[in-house]
C-alpha positions as CSV (number, residue, x, y, z in Angstrom):
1,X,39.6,113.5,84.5
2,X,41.7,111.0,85.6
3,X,41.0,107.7,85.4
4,X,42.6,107.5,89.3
5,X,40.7,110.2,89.9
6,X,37.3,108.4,89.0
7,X,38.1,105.1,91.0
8,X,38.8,106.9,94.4
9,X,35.1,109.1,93.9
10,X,33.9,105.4,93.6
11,X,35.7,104.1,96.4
12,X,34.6,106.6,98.5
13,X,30.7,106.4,97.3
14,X,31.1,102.5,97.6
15,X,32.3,102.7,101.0
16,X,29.8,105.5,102.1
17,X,27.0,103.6,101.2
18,X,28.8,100.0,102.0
19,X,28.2,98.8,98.2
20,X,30.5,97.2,96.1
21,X,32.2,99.9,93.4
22,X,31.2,97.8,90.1
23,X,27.4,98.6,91.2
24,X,28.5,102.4,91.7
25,X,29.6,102.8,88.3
26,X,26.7,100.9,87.2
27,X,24.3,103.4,88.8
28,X,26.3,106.4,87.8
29,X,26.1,105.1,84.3
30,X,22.1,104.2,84.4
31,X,21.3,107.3,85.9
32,X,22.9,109.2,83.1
33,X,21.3,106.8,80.6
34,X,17.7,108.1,82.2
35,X,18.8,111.6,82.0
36,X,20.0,111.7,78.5
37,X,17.2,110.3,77.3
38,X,14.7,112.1,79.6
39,X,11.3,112.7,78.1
40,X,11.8,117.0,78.6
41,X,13.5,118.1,75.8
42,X,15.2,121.0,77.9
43,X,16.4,118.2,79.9
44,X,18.1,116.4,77.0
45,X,19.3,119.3,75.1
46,X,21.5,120.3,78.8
47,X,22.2,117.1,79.0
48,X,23.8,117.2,75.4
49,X,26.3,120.0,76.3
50,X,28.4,117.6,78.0
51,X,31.3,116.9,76.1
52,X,31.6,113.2,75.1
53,X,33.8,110.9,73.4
54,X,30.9,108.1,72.3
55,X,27.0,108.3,72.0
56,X,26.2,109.2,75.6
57,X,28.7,110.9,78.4
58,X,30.7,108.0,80.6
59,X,30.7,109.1,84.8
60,X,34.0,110.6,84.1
61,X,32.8,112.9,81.5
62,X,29.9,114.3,83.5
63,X,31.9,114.5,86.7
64,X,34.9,116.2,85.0
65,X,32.5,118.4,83.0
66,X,30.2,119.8,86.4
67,X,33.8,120.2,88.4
68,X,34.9,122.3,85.9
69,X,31.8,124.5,85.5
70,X,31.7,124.7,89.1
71,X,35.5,125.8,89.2
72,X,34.5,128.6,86.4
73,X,31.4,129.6,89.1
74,X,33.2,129.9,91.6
75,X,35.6,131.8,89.5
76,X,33.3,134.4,89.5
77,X,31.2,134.2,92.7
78,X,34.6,135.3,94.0
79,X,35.6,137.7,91.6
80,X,32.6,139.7,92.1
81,X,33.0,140.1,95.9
């Protein structure tokens, strides 16, 4: 995903929820922290299946990796109409 791409879904949270956009990402990236570390191992183990560059998935990994299983269900949601 786009690094553009990732700053407007920020901008648009931000501005949503009247926040400043550094305390967005900060959220995004705390909240993965928490589940990638979560204390169900079924939890941790989906949670691993995102691909990622360094030791835990960045916002713009996990964003770009549920838009593109959600692409591939909808794929064939409609397919099997």
């Amino acid at each position: 995903m786009k690094d553009v791409i990732m700053q407007q879904i920020v901008n648009i949270i931000a501005k949503d929820e009247n926040r400043r956009e550094e305390e967005v990402y900060q959220d995004m990236c705390e909240a993965i922290d928490c589940a990638y570390d979560h204390e169900d191992a079924s939890i941790r183990e989906q949670w691993r299946k995102i691909p990622h560059a360094q030791d835990k998935p960045t916002p713009q990994e996990v964003i770009a990796y549920f838009a593109d299983n959600l692409q591939v269900h909808s794929d064939v949601r409609n397919f099997q109409k």
